[in-house]
Backbone bond lengths (Angstrom), bond angles and torsions (degrees), N, CA, C in turn:
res aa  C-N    CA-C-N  psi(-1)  N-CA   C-N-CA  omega(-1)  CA-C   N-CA-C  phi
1 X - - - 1.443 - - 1.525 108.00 -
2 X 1.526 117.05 120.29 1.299 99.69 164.83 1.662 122.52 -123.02
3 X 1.324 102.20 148.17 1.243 105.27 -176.92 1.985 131.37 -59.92
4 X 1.671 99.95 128.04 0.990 102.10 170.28 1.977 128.60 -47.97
5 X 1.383 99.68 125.46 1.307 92.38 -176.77 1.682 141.53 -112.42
6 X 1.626 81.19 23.54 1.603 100.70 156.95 1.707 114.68 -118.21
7 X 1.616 106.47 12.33 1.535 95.40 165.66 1.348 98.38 -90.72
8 X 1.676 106.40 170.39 1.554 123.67 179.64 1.426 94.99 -83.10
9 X 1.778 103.71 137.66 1.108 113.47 144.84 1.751 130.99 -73.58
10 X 1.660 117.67 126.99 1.426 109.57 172.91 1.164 105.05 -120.99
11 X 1.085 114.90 174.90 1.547 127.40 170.83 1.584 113.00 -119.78
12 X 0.699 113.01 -176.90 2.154 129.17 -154.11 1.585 88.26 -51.93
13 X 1.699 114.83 -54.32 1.299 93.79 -152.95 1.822 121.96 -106.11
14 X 1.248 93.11 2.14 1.300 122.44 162.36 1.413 120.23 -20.08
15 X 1.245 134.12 115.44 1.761 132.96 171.34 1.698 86.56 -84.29
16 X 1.742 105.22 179.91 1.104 108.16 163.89 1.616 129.82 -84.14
17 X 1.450 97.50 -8.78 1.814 100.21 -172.74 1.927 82.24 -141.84
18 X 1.491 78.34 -175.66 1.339 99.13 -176.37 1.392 112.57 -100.79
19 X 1.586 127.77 -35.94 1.382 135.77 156.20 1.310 107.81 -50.10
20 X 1.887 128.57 -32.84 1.107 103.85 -171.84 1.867 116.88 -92.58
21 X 1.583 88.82 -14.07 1.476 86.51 153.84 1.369 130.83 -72.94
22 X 1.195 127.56 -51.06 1.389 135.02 -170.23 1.722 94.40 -47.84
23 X 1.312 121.34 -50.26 1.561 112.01 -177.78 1.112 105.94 -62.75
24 X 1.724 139.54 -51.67 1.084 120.62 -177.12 1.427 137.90 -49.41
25 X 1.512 110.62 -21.38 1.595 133.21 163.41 1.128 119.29 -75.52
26 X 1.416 121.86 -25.32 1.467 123.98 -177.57 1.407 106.71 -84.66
27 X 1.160 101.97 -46.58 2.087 110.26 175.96 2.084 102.60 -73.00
28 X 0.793 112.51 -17.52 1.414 123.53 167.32 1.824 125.80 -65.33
29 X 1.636 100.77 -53.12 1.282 119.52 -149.51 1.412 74.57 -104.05
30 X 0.917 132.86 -13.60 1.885 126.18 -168.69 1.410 102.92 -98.50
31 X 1.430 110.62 -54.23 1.506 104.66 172.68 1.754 131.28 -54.03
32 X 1.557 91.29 -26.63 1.141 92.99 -175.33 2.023 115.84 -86.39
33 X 1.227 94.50 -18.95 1.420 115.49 171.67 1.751 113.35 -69.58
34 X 0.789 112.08 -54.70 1.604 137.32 156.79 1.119 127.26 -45.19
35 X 1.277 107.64 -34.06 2.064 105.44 161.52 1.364 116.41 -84.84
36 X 1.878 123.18 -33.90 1.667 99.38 147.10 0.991 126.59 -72.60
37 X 1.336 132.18 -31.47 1.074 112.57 -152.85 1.795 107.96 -69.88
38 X 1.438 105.34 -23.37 1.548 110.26 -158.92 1.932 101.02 -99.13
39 X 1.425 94.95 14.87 1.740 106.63 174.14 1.753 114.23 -62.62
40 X 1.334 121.18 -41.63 0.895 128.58 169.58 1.400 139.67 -41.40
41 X 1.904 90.78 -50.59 1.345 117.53 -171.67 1.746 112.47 -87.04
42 X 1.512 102.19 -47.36 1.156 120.53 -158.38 1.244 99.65 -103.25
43 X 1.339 140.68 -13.36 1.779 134.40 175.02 1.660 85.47 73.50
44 X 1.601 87.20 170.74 1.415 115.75 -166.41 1.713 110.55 -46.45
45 X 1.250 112.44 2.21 1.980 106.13 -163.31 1.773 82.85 -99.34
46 X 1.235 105.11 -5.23 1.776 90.01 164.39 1.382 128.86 -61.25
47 X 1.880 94.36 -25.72 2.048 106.69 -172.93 1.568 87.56 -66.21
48 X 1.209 162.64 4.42 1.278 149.85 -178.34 1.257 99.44 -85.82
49 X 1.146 143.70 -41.68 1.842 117.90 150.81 0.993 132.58 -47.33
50 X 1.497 134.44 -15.63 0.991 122.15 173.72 1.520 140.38 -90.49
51 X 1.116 97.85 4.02 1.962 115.55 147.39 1.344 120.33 -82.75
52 X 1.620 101.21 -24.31 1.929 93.69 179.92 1.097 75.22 -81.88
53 X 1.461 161.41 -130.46 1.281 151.14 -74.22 1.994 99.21 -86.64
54 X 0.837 113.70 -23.75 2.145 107.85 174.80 1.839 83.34 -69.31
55 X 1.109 143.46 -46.56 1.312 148.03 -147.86 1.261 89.53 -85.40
56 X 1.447 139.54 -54.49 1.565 120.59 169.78 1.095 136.12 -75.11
57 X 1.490 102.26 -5.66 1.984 111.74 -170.44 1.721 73.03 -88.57
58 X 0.942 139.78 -96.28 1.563 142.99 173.73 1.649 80.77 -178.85
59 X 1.281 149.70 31.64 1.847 107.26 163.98 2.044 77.32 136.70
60 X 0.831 128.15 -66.13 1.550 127.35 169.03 1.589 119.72 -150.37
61 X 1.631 100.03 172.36 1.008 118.18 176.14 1.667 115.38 -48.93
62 X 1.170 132.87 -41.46 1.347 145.06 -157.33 1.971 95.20 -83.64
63 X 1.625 107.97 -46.96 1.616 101.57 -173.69 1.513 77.98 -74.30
64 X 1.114 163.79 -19.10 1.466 112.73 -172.63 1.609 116.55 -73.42
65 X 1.465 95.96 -32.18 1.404 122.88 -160.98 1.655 102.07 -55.29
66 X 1.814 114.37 -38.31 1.186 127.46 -157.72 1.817 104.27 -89.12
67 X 1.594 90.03 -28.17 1.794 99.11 170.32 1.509 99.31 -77.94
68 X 1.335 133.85 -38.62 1.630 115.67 -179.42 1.652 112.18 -38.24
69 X 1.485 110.92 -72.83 1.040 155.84 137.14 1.424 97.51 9.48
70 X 0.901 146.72 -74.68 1.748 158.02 -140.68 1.716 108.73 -119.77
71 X 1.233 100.23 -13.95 1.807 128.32 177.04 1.935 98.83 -86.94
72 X 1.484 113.06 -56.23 1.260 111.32 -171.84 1.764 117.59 -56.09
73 X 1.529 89.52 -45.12 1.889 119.79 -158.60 1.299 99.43 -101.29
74 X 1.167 117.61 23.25 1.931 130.32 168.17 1.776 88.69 -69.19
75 X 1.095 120.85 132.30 1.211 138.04 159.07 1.503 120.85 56.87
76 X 1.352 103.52 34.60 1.503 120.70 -168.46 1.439 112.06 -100.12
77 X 1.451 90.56 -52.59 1.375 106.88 -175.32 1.572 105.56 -121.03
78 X 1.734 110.38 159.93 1.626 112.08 -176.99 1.437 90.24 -128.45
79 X 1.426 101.76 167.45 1.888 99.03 175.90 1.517 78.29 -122.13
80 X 1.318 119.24 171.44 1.279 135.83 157.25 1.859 111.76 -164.26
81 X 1.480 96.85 113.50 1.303 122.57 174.33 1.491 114.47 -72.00
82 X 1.482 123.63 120.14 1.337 119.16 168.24 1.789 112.33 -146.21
83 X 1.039 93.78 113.46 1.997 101.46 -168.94 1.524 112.56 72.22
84 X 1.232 82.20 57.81 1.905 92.95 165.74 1.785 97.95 70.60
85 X 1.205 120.14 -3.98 2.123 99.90 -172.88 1.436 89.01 -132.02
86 X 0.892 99.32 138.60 1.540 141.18 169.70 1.452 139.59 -81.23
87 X 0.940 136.40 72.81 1.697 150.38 -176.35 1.670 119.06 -68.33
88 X 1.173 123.68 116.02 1.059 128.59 160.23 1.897 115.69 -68.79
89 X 0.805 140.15 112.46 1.826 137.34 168.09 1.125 123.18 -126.26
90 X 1.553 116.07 129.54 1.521 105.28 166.17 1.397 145.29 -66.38
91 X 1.766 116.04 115.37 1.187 139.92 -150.04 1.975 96.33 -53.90
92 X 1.583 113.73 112.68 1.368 115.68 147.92 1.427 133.61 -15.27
93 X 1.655 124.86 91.70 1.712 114.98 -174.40 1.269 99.69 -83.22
């Protein structure tokens, strides 16, 4: 099978856009902000945001960071391995 080479490459944690990441971090980083902050007010049924927002970051703060990351440089760059070494290059527009 070989790969198409005008689709984007992503990786694991990758959204399809970058707007649709940036929301997923914002509804993420908010929820998770939002279950302390509203500890005070709201008693412990505030920790119930804090699975919706691990559930939108995907699992933590760091995989979202690594899906931003892998979201931007989707189809930017190609690697191509030849005799065991490996090259990163920027993909031809």
């Amino acid at each position: 099978m070989t790969a198409d080479p005008t689709t984007r490459a992503r990786g694991g944690f990758a959204s399809a856009s970058v707007p649709r990441h940036l929301a997923r971090g914002a509804l993420g980083f908010g929820a998770l902000a939002g279950s302390l902050a509203l500890l005070p007010f709201v008693g412990p049924a505030s920790l119930l945001l804090a699975p919706v927002g691990l559930v939108a970051l995907r699992g933590c703060p760091m995989c979202w960071a690594i899906g931003l990351a892998e979201t931007v440089s989707a189809g930017r760059l190609r690697r191509s391995c030849t005799d065991g070494r490996c090259e990163l290059t920027r993909a031809e527009t």
